[in-house]
C-alpha positions in Angstrom: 14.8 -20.9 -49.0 13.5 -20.9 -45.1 15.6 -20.4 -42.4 16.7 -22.8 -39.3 15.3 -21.7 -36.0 17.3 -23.0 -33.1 15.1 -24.0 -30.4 17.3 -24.4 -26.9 15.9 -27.2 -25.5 18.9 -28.3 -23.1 19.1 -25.0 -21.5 19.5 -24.7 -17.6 19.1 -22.1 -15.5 21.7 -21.2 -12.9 19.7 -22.7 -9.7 16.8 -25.1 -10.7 13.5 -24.3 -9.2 11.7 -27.4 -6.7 7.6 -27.6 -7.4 5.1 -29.7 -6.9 1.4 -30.9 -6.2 -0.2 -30.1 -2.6 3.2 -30.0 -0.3 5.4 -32.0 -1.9 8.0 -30.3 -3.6 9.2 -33.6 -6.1 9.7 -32.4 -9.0 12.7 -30.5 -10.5 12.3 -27.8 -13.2 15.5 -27.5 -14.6 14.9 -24.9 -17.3 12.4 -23.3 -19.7 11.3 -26.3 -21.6 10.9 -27.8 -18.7 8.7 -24.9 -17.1 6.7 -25.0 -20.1 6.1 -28.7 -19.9 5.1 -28.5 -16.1 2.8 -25.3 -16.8 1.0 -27.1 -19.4 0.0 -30.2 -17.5 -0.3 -29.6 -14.1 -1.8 -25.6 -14.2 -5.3 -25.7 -13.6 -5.4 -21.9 -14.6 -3.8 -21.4 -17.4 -4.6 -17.6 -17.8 -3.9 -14.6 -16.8 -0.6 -12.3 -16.4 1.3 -14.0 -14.5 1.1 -17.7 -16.3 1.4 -15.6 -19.7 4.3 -13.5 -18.9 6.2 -17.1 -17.6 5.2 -18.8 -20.9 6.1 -16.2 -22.9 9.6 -15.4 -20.8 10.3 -19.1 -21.4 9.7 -19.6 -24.8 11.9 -16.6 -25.7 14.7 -17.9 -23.6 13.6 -21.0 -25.8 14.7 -19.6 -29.2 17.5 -17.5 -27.3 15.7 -14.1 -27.8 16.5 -13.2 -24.0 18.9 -14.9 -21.3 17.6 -18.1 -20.3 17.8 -17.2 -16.5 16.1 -14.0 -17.1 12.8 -16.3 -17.4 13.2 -18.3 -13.9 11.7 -15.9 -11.7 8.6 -15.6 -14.0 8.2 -19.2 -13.7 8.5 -19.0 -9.8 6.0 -16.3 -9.4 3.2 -18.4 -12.0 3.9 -21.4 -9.9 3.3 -19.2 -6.1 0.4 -17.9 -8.2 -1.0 -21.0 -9.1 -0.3 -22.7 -5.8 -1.9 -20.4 -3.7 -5.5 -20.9 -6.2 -5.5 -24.5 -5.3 -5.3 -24.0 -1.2 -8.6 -24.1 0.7 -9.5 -20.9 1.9 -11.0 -20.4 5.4 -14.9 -19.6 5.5 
């Protein structure tokens, strides 16, 4: 017989995290699922060490492998990652 994996969904970290396209910050991320979600449609890169270590991080809080809130900050730093890719640079 298998076993039941619990998948946490619902959970919320402490203090959400404010993101969005160009400079408007309109969307709320209100945990991992949701940091997944966000990550996978609106990252243009979706590589490297950064957005790994944030998907990863969230998908263990996920299935309750590591404190939710441990995987916030890894979010945070894919999203300053990815944000600063998309601004024009100077010539």
């Amino acid at each position: 017989m298998g076993t039941v994996t619990l998948v946490g969904f619902k959970l919320r970290w402490t203090r959400p995290v404010y993101v969005g396209l160009s400079d408007k910050l309109d969307t709320t991320i209100y945990g991992p699922a949701d940091a997944i979600r966000w990550m996978q449609a609106h990252f243009i890169h979706k590589h490297g060490f950064t957005f790994w270590r944030a998907h990863a991080l969230c998908h263990s809080a996920l299935l309750g492998t590591i404190h939710h809130d441990f995987a916030r900050q890894s979010f945070v730093d894919a999203w300053v990652e990815q944000t600063s890719r998309e601004e024009p640079h100077d010539s």
